[in-house]
C-alpha positions as YAML, in Angstrom:
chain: A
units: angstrom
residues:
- id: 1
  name: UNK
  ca: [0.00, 0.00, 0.00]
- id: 2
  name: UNK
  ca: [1.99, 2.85, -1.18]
- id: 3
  name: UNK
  ca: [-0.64, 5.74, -1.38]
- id: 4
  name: UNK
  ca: [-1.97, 7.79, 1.51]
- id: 5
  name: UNK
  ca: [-5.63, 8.29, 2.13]
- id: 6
  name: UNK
  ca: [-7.61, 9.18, 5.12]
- id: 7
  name: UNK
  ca: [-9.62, 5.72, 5.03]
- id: 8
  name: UNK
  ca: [-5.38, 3.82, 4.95]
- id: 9
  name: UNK
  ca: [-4.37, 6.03, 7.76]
- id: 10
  name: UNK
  ca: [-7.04, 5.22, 9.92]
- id: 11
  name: UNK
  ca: [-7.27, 1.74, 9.33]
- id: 12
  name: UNK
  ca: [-2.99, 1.72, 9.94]
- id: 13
  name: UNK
  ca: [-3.77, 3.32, 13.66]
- id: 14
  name: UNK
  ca: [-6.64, 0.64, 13.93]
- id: 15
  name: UNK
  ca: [-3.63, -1.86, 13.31]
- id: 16
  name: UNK
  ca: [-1.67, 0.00, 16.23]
- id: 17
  name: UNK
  ca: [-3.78, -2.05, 18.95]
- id: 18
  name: UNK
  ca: [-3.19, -5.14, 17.18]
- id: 19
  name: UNK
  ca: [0.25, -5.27, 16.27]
- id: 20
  name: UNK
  ca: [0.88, -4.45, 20.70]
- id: 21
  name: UNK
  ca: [-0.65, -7.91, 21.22]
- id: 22
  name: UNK
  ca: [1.48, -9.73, 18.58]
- id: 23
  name: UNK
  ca: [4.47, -11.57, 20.68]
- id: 24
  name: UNK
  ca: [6.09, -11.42, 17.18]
- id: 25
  name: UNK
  ca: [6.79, -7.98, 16.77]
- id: 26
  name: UNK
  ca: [10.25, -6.45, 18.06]
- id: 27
  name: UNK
  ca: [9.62, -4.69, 21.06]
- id: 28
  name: UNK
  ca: [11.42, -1.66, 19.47]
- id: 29
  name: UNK
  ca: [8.81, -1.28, 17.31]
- id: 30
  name: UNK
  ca: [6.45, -1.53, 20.38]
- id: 31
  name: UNK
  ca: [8.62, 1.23, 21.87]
- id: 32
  name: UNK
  ca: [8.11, 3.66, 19.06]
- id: 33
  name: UNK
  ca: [4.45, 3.97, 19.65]
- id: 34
  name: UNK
  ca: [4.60, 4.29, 22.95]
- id: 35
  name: UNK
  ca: [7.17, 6.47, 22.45]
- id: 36
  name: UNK
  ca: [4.56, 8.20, 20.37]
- id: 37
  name: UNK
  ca: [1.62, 8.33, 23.01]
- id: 38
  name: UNK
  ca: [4.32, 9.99, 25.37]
- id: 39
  name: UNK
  ca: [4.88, 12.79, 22.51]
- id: 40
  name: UNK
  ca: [1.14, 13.39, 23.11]
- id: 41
  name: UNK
  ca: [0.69, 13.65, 26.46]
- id: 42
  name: UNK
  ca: [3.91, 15.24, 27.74]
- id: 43
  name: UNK
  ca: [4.16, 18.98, 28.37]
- id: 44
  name: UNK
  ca: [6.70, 20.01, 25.88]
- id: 45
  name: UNK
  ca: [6.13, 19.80, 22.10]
- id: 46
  name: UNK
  ca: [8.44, 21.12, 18.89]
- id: 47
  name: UNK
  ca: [5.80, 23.75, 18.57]
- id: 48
  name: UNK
  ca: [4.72, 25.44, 21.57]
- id: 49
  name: UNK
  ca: [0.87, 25.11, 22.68]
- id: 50
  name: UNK
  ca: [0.70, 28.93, 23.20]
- id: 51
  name: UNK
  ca: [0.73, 28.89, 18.98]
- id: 52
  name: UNK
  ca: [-2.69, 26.50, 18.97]
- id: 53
  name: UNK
  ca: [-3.70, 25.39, 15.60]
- id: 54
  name: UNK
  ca: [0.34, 24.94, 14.67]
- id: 55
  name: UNK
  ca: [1.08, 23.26, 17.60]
- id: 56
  name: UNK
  ca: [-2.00, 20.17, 16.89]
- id: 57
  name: UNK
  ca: [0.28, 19.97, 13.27]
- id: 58
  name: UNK
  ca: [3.44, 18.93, 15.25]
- id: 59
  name: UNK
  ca: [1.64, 16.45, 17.00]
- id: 60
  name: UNK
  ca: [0.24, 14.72, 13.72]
- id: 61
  name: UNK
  ca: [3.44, 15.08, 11.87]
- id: 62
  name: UNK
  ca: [4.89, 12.75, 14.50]
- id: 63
  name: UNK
  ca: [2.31, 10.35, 14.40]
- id: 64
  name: UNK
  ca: [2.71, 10.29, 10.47]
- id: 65
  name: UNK
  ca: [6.01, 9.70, 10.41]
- id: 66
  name: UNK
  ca: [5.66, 6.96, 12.96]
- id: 67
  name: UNK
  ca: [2.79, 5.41, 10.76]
- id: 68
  name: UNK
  ca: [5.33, 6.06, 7.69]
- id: 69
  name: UNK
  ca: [7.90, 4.26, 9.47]
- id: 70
  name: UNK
  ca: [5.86, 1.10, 10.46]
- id: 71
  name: UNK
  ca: [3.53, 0.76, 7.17]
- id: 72
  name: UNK
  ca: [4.42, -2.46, 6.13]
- id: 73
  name: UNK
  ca: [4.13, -3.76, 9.91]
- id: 74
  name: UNK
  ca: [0.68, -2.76, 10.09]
- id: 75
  name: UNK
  ca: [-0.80, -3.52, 6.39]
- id: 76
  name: UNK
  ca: [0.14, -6.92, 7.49]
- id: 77
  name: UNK
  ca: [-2.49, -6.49, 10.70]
- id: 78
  name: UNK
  ca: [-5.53, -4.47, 8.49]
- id: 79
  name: UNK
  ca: [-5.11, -6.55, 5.24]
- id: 80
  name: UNK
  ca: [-5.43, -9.47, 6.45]
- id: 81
  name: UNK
  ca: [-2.08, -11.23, 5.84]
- id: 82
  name: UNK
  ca: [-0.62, -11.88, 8.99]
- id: 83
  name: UNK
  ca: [-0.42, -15.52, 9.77]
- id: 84
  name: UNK
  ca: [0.51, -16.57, 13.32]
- id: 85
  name: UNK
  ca: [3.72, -18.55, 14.20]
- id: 86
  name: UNK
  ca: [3.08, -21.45, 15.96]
- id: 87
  name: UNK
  ca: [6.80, -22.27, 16.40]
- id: 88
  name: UNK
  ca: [6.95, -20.63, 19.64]
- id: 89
  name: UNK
  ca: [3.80, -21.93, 20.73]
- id: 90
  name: UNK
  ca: [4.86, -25.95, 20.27]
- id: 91
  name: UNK
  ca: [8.82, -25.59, 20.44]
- id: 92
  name: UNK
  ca: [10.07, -28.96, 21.63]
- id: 93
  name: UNK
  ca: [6.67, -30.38, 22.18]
- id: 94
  name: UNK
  ca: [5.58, -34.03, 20.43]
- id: 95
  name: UNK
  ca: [2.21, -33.54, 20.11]
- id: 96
  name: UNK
  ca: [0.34, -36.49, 18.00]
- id: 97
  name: UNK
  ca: [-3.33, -36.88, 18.75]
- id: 98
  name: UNK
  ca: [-5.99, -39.60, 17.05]
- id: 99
  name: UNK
  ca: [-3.72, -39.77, 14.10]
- id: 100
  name: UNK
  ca: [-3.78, -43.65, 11.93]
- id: 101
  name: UNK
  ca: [-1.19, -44.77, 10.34]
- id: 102
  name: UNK
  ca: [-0.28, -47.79, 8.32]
- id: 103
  name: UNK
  ca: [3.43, -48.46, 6.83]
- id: 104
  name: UNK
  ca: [3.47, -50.33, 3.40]
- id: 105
  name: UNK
  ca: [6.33, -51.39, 2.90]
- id: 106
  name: UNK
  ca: [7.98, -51.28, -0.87]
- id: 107
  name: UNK
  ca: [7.19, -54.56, -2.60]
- id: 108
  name: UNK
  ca: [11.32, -54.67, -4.05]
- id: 109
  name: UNK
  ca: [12.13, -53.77, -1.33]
- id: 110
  name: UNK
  ca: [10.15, -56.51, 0.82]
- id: 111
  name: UNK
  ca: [11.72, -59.11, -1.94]
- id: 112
  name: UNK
  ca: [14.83, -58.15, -0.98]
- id: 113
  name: UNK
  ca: [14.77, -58.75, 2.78]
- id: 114
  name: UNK
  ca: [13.06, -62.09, 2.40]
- id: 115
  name: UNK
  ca: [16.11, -62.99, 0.10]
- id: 116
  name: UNK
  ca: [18.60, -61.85, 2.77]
- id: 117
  name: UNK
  ca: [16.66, -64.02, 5.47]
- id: 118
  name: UNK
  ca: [16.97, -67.23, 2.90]
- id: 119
  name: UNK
  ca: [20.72, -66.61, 2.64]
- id: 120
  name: UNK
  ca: [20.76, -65.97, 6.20]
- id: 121
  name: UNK
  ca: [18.83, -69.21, 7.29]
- id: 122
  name: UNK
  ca: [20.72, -71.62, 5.24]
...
C-alpha cells in the first residue's frame, strides 16, 4: 500500500492495537508507539501550545512519520495477511493426537529382505 488516504491512515492506527498484542513484533517497534503516546501527552512539544492550531500539526506530523515508518508492519495487521507462528507456541513439544497410520512397505524392497533371510537361514 503505497498511497496515503484518510480511510489507509485510519485503518494503519486501527492496526496499532493489534500489532501491541502480537508476541512477534520487536519490542522496538512496540517502543516507538509508545514512544509516540508519550509525545502526546507530555508537556513540551516542537511547537509550543501557546501557537494553537500549529502546535495540533506537530503532534500529527509525529504520528505520520511513525505510521510512515511502520507501514508495512501494520498492512500486514488491516489486510489481512498476517499468519501466526506457531513455532513458539509448540517448540520442543511431540504432540500427536488420534492420528492412523499404516506403513506399506515397498514390494522390491520386501523381496529383498526375504532374500537376505533365505541366505541368512541356510
Amino acid at each position: 500500500m503505497q498511497f496515503w488516504s484518510f480511510r489507509v491512515i485510519l485503518s494503519r492506527f486501527k492496526a496499532i492495537r493489534f500489532m501491541m498484542a502480537d508476541k512477534t513484533v520487536p519490542k522496538t517497534k512496540k517502543a516507538l508507539i509508545i514512544a509516540g503516546i508519550a509525545y502526546l501527552f507530555l508537556p513540551f512539544d516542537l511547537i509550543p501550545a501557546m501557537v494553537f492550531p500549529l502546535s495540533l500539526i506537530d503532534d500529527l506530523v509525529v504520528w505520520l512519520l511513525i505510521i510512515w515508518y511502520l507501514k508495512k508492519e501494520l498492512d500486514v495487521y488491516w489486510t489481512g495477511e498476517k499468519k501466526y507462528d506457531l513455532s513458539k507456541k509448540y517448540r520442543s513439544k511431540d504432540i500427536v493426537d488420534d492420528v492412523e497410520f499404516e506403513v506399506e512397505e515397498d514390494k522390491a524392497e520386501a523381496k529383498a529382505e526375504a532374500k537376505a533371510e533365505e541366505k541368512g537361514n541356510e
